[in-house]
PDB file of N, CA, C and O in Angstrom:
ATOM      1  N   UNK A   1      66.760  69.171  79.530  1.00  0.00           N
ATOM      2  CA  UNK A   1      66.534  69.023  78.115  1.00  0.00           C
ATOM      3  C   UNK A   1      67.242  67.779  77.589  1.00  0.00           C
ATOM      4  O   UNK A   1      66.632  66.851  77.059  1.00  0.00           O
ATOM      5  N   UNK A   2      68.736  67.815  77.788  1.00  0.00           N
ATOM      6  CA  UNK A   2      69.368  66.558  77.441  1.00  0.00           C
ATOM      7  C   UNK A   2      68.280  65.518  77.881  1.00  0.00           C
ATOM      8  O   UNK A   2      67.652  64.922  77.007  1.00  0.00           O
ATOM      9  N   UNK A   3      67.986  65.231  79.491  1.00  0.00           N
ATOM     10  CA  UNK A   3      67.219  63.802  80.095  1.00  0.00           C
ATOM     11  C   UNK A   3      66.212  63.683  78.932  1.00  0.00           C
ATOM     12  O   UNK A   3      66.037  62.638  78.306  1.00  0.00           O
ATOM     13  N   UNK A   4      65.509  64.944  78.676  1.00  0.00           N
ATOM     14  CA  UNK A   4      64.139  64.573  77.823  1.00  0.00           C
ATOM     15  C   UNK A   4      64.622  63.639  76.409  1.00  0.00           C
ATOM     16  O   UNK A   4      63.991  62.723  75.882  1.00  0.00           O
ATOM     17  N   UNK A   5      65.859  64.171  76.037  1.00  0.00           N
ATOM     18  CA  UNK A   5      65.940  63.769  74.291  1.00  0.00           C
ATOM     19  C   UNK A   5      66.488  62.389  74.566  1.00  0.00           C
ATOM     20  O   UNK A   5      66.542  61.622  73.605  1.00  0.00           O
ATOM     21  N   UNK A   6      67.029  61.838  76.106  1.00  0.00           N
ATOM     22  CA  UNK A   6      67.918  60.569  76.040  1.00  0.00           C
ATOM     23  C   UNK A   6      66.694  59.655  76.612  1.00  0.00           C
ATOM     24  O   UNK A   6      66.905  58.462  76.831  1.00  0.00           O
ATOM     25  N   UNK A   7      65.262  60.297  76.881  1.00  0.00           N
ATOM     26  CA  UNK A   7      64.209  59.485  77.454  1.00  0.00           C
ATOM     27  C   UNK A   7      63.084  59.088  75.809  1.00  0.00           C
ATOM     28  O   UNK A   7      62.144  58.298  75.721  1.00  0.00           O
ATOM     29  N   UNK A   8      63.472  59.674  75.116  1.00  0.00           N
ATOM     30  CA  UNK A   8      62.786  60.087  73.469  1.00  0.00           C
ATOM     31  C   UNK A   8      63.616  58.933  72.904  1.00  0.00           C
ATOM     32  O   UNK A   8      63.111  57.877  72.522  1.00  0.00           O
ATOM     33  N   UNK A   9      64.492  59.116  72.887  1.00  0.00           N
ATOM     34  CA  UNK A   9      65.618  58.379  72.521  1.00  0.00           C
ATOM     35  C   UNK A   9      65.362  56.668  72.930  1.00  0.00           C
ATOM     36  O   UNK A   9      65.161  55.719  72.173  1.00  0.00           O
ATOM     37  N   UNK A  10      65.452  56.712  74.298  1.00  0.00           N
ATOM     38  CA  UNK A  10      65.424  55.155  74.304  1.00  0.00           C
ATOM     39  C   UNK A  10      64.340  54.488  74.492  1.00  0.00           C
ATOM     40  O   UNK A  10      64.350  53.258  74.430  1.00  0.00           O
ATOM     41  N   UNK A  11      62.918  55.384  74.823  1.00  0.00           N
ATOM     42  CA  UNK A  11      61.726  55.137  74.182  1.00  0.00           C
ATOM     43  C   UNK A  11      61.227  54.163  73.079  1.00  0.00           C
ATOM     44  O   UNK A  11      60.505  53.176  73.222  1.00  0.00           O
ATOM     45  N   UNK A  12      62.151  55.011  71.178  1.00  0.00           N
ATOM     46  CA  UNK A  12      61.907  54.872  70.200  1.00  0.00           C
ATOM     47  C   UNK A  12      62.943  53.720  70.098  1.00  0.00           C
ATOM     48  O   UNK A  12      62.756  52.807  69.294  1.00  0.00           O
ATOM     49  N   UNK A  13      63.845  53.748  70.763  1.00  0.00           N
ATOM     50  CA  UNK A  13      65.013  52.323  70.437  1.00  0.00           C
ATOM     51  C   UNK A  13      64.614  51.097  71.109  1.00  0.00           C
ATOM     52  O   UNK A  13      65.228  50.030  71.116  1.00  0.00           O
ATOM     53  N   UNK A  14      63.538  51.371  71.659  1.00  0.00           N
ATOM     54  CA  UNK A  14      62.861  49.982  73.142  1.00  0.00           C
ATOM     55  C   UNK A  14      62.144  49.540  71.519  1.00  0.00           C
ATOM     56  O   UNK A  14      62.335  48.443  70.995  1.00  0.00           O
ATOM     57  N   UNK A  15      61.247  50.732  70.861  1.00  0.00           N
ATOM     58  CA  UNK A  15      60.274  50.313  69.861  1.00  0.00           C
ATOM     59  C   UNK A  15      60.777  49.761  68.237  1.00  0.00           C
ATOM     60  O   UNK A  15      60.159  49.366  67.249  1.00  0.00           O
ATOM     61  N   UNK A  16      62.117  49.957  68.542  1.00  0.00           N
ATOM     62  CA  UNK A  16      62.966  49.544  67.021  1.00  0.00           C
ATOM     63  C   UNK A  16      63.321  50.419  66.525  1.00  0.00           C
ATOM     64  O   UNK A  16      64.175  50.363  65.640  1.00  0.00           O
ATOM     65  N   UNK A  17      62.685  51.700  67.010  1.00  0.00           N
ATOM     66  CA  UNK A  17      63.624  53.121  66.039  1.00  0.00           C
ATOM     67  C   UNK A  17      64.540  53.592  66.009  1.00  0.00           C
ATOM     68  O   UNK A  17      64.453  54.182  67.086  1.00  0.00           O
ATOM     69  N   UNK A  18      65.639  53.915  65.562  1.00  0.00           N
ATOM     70  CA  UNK A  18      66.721  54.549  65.906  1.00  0.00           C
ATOM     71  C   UNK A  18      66.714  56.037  65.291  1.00  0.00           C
ATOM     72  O   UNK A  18      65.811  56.555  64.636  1.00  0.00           O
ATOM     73  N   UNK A  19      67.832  56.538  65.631  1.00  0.00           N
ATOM     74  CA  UNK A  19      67.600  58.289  65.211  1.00  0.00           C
ATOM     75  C   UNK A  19      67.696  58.422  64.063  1.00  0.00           C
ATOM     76  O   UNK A  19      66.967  59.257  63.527  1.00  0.00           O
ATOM     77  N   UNK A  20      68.802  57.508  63.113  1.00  0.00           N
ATOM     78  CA  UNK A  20      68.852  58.004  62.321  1.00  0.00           C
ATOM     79  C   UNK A  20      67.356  57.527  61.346  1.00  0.00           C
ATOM     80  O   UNK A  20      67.401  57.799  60.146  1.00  0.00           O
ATOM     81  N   UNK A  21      66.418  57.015  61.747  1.00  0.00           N
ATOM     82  CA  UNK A  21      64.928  56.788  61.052  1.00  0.00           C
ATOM     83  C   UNK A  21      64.009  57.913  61.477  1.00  0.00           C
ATOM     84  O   UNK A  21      62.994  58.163  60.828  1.00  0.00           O
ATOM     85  N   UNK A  22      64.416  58.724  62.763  1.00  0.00           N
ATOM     86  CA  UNK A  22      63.402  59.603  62.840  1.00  0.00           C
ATOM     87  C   UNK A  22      63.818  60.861  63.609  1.00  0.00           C
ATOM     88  O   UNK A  22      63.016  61.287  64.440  1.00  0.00           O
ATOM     89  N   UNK A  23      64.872  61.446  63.445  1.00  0.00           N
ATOM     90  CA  UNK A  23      65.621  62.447  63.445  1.00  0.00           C
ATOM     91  C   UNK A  23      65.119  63.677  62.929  1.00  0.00           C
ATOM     92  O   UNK A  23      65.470  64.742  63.437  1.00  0.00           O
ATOM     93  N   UNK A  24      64.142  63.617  61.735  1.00  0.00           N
ATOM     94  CA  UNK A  24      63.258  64.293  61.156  1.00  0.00           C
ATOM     95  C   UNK A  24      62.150  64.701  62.408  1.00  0.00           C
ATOM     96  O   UNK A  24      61.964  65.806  62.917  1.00  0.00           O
ATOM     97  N   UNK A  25      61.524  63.466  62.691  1.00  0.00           N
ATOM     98  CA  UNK A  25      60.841  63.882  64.090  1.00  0.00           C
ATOM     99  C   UNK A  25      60.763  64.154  65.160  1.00  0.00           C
ATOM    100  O   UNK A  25      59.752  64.367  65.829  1.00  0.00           O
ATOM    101  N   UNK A  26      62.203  64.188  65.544  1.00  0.00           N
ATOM    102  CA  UNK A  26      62.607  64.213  66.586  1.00  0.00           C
ATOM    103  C   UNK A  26      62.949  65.551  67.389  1.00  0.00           C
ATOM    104  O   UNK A  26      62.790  65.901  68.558  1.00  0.00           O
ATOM    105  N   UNK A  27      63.718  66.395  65.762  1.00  0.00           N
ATOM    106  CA  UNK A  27      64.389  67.294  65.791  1.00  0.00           C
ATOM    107  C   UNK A  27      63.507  68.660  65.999  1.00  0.00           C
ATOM    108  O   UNK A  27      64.099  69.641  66.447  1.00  0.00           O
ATOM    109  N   UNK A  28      62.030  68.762  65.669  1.00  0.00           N
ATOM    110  CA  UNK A  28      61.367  69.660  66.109  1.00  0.00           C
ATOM    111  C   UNK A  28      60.926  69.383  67.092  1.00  0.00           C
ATOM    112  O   UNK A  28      60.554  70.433  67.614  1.00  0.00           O
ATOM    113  N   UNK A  29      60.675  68.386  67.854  1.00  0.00           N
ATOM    114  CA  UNK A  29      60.230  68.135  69.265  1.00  0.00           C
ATOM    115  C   UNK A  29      61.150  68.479  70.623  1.00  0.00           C
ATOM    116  O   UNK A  29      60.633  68.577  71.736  1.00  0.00           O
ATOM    117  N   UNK A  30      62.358  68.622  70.418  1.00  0.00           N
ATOM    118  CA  UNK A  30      63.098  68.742  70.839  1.00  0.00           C
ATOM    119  C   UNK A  30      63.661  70.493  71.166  1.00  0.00           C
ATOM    120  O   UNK A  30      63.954  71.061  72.218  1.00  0.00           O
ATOM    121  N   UNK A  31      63.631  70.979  69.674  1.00  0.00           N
ATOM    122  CA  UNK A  31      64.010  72.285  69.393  1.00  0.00           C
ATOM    123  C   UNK A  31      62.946  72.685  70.045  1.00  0.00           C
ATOM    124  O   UNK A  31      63.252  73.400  71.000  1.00  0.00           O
ATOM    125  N   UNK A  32      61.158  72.415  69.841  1.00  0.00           N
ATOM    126  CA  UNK A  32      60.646  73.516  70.829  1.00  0.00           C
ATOM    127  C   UNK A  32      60.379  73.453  72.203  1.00  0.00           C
ATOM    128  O   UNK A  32      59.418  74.035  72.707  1.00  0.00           O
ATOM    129  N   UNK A  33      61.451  72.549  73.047  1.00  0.00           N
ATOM    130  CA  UNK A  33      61.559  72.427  74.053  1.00  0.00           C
ATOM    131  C   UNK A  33      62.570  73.427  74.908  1.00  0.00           C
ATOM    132  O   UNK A  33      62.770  73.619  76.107  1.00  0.00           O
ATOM    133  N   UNK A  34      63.212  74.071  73.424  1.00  0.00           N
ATOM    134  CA  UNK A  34      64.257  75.055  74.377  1.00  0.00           C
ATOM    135  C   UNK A  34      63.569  76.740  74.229  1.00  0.00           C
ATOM    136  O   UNK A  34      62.588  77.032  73.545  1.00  0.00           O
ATOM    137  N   UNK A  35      64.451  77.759  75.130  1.00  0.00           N
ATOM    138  CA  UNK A  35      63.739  78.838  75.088  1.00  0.00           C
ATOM    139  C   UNK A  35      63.945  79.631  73.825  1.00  0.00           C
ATOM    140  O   UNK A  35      64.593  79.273  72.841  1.00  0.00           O
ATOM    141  N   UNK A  36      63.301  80.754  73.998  1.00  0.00           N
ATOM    142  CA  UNK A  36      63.663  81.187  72.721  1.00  0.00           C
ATOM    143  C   UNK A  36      64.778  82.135  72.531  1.00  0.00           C
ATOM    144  O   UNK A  36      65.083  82.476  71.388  1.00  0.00           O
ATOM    145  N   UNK A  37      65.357  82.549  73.474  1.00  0.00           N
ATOM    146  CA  UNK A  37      66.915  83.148  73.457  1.00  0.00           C
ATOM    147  C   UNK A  37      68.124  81.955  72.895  1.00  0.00           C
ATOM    148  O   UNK A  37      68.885  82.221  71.965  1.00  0.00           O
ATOM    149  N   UNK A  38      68.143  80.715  73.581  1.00  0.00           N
ATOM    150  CA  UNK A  38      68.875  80.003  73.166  1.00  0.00           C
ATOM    151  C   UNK A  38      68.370  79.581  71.307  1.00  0.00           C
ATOM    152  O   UNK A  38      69.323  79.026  70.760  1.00  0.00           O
ATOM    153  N   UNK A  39      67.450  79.702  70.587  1.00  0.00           N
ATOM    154  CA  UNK A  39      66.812  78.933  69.621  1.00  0.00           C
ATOM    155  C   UNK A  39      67.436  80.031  68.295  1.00  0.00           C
ATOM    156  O   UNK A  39      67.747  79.896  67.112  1.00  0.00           O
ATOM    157  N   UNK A  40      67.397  81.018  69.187  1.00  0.00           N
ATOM    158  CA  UNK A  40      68.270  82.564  68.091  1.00  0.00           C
ATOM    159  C   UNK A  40      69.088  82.249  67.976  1.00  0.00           C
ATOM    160  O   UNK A  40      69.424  81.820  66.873  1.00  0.00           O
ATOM    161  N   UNK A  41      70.022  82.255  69.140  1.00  0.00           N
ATOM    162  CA  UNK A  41      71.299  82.579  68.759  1.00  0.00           C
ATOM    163  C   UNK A  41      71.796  80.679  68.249  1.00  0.00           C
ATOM    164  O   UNK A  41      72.730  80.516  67.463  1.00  0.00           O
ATOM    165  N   UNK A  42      71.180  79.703  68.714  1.00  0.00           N
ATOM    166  CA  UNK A  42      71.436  78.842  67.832  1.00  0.00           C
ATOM    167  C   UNK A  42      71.496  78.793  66.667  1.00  0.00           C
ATOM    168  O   UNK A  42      72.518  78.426  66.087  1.00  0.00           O
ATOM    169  N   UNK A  43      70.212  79.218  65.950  1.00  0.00           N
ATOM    170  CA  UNK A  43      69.954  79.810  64.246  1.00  0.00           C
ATOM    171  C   UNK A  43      70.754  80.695  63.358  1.00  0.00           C
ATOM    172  O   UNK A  43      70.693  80.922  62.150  1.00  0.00           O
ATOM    173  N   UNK A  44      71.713  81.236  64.549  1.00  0.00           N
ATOM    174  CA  UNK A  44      72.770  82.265  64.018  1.00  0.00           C
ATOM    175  C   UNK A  44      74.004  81.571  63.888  1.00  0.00           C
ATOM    176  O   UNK A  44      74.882  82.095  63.202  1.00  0.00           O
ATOM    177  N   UNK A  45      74.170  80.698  64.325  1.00  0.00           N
ATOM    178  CA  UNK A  45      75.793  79.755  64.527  1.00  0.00           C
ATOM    179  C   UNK A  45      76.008  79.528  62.954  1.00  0.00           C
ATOM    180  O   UNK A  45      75.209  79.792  62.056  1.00  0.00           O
ATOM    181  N   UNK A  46      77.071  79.067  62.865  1.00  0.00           N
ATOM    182  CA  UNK A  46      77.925  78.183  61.843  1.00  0.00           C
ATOM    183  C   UNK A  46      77.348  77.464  62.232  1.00  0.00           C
ATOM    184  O   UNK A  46      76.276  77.393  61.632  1.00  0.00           O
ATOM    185  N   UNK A  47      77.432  76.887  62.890  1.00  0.00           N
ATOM    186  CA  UNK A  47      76.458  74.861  63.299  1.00  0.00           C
ATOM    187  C   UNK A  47      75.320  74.759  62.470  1.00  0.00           C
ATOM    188  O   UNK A  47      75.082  74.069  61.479  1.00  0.00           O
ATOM    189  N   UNK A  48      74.893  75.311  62.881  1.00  0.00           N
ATOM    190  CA  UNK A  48      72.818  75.176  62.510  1.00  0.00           C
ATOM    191  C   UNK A  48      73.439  75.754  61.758  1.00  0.00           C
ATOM    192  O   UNK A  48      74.562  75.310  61.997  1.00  0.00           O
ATOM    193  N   UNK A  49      73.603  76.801  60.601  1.00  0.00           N
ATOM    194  CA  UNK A  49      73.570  76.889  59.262  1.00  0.00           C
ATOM    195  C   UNK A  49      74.385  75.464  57.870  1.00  0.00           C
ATOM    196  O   UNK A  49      74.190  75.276  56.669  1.00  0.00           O
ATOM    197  N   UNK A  50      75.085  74.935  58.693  1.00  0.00           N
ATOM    198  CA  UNK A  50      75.988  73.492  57.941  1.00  0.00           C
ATOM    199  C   UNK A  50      75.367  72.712  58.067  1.00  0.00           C
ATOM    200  O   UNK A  50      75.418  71.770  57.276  1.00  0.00           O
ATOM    201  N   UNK A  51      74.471  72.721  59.129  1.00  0.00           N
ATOM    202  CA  UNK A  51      73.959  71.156  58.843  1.00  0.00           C
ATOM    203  C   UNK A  51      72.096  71.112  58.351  1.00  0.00           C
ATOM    204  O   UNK A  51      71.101  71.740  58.715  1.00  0.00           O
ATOM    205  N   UNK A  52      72.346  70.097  57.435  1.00  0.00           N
ATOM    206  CA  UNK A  52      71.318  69.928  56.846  1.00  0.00           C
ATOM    207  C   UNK A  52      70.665  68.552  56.872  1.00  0.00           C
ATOM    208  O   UNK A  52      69.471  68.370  56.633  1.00  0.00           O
ATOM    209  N   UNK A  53      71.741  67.379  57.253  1.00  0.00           N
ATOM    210  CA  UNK A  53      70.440  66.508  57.628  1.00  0.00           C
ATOM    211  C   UNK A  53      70.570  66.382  59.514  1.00  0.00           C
ATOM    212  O   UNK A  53      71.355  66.487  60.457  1.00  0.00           O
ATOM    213  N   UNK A  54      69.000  66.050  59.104  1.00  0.00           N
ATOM    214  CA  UNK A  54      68.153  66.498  60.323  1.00  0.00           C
ATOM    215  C   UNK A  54      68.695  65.600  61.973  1.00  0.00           C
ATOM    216  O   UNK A  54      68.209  65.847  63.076  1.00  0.00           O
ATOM    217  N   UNK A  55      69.333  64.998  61.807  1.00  0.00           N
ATOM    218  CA  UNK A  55      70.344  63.756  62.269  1.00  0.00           C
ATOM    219  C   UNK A  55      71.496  64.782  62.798  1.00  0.00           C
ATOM    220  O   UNK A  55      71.478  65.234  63.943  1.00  0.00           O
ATOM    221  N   UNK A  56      72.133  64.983  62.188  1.00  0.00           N
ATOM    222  CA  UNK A  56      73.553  66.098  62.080  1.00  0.00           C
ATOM    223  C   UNK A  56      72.925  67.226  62.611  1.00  0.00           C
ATOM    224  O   UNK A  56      73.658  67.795  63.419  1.00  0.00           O
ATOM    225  N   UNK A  57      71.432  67.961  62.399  1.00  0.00           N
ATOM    226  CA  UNK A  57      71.067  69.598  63.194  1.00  0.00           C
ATOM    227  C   UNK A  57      70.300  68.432  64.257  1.00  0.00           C
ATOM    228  O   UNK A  57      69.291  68.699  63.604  1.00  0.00           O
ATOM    229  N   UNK A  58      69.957  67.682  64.994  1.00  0.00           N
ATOM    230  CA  UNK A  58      70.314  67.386  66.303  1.00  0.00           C
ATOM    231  C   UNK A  58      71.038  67.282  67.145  1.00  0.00           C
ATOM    232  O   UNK A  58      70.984  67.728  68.291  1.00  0.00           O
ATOM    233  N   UNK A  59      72.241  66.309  66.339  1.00  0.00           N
ATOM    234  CA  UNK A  59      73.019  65.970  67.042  1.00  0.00           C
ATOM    235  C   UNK A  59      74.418  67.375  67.485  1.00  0.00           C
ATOM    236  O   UNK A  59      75.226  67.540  68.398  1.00  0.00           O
ATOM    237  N   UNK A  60      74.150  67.881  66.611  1.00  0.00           N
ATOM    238  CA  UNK A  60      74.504  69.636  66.981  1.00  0.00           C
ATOM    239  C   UNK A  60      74.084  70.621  67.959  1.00  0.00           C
ATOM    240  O   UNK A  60      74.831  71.271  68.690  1.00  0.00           O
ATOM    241  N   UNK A  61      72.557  70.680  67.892  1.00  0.00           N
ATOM    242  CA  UNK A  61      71.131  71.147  68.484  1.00  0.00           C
ATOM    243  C   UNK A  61      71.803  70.786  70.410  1.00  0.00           C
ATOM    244  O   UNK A  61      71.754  71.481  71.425  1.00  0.00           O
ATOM    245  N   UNK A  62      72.319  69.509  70.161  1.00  0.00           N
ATOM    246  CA  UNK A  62      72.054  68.677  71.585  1.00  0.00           C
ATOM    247  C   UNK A  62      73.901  68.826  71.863  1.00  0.00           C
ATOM    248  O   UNK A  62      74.298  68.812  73.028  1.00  0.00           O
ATOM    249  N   UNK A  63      74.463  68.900  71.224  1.00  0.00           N
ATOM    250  CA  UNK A  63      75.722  69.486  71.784  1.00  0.00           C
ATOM    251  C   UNK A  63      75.861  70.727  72.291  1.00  0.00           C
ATOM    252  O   UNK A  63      76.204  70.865  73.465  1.00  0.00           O
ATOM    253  N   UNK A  64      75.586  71.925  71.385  1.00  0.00           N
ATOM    254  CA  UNK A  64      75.674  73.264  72.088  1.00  0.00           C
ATOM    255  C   UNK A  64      74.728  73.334  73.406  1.00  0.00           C
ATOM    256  O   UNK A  64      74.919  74.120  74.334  1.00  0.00           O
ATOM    257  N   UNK A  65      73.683  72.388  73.338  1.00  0.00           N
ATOM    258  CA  UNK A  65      73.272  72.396  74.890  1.00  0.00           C
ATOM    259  C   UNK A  65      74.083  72.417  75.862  1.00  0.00           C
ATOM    260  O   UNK A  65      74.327  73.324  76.657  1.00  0.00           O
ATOM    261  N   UNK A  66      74.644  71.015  75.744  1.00  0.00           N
ATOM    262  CA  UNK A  66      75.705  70.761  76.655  1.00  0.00           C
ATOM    263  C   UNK A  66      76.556  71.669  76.737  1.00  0.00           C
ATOM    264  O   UNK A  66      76.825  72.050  77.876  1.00  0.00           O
ATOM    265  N   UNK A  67      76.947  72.028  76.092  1.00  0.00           N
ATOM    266  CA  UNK A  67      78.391  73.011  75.980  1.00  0.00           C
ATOM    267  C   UNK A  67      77.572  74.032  76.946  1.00  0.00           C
ATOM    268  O   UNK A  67      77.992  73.899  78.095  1.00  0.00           O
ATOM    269  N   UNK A  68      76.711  74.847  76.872  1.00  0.00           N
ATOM    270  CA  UNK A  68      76.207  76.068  77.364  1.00  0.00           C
ATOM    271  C   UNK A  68      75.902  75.620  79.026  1.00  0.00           C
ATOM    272  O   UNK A  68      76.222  76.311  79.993  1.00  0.00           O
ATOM    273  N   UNK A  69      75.176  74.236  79.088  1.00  0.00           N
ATOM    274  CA  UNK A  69      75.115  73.868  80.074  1.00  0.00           C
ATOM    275  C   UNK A  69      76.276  73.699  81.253  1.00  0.00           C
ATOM    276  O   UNK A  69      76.106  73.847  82.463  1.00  0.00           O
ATOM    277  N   UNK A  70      77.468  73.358  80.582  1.00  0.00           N
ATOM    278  CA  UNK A  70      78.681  73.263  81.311  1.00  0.00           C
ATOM    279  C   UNK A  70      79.635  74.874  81.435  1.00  0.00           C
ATOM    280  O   UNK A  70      80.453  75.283  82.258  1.00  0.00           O
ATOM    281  N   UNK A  71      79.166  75.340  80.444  1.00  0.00           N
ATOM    282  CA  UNK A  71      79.666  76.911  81.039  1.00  0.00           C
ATOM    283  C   UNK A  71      78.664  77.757  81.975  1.00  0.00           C
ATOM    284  O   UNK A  71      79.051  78.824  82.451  1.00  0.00           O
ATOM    285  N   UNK A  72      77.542  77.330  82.196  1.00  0.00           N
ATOM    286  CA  UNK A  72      76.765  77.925  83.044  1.00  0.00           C
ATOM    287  C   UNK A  72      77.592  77.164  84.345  1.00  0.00           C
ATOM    288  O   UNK A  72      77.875  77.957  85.243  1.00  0.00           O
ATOM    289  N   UNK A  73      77.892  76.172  84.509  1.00  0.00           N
ATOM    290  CA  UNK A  73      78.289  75.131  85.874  1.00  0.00           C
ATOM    291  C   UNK A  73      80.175  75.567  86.064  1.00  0.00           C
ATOM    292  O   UNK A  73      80.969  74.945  86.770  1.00  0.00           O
ATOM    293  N   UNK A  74      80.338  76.210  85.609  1.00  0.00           N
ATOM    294  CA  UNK A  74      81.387  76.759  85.216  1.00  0.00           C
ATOM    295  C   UNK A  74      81.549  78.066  85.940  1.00  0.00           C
ATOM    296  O   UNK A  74      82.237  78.378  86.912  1.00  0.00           O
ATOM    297  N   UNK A  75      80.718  78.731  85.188  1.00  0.00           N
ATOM    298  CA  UNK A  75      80.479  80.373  85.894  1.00  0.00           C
ATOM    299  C   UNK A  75      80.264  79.959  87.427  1.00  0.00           C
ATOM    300  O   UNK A  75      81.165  80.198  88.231  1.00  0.00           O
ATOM    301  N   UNK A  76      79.037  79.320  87.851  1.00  0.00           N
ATOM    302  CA  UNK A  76      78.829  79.021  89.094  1.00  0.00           C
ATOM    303  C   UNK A  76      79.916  78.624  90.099  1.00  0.00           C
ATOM    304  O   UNK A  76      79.969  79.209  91.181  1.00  0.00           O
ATOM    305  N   UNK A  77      80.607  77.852  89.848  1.00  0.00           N
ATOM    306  CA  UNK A  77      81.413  77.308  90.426  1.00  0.00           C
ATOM    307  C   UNK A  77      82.922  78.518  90.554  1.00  0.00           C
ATOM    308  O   UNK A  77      83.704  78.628  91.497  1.00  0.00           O
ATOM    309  N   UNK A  78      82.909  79.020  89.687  1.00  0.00           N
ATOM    310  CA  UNK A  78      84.051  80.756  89.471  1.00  0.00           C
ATOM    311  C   UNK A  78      83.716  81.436  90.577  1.00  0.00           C
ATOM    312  O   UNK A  78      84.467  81.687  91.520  1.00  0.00           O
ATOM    313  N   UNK A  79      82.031  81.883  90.404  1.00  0.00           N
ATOM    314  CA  UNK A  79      81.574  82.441  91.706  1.00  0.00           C
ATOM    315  C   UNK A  79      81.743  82.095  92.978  1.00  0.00           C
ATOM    316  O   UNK A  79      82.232  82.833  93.833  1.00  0.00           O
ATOM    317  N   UNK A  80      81.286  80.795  93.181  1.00  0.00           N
ATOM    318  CA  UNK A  80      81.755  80.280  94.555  1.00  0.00           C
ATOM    319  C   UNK A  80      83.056  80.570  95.368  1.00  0.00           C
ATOM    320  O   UNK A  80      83.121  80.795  96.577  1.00  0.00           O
ATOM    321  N   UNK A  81      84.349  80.506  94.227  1.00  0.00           N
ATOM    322  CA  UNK A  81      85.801  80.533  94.647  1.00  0.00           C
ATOM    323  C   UNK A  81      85.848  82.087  95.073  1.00  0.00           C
ATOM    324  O   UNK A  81      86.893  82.579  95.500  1.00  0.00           O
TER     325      UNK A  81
END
């Protein structure tokens, strides 16, 4: 998911866009790329309820990825030991 939004990303910056011009568009293309367990309990956070421009609920959107992503690599690696 991250590769997709950093391939979106430098796509629109090859073409002159930057996020903060289309963050608006970006931000649903992105969101329905994830499942829908993660998209709940995103919608339930403090995060996604504070942020309101669409810039700020990406750049949020695309952090708790990461974050979840690195505690999944986390758990895995617990298991192994």
């Amino acid at each position: 998911m991250t590769s997709l939004y950093d391939k979106l990303e430098s796509y629109l910056r090859a073409l002159g866009v930057t996020t903060e011009k289309c963050a608006s568009i970006l931000y649903p293309m992105v969101e329905s790329c994830f499942q829908e367990d993660f998209l709940k309990a995103w919608n339930r956070s403090v995060t996604s309820a504070a942020s309101t421009d669409a810039k700020e609920r990406l750049t949020n959107l695309m952090q708790k990825q990461r974050e979840k992503k690195e505690l999944i690599w986390q758990r895995l690696v617990l298991a192994w030991v």
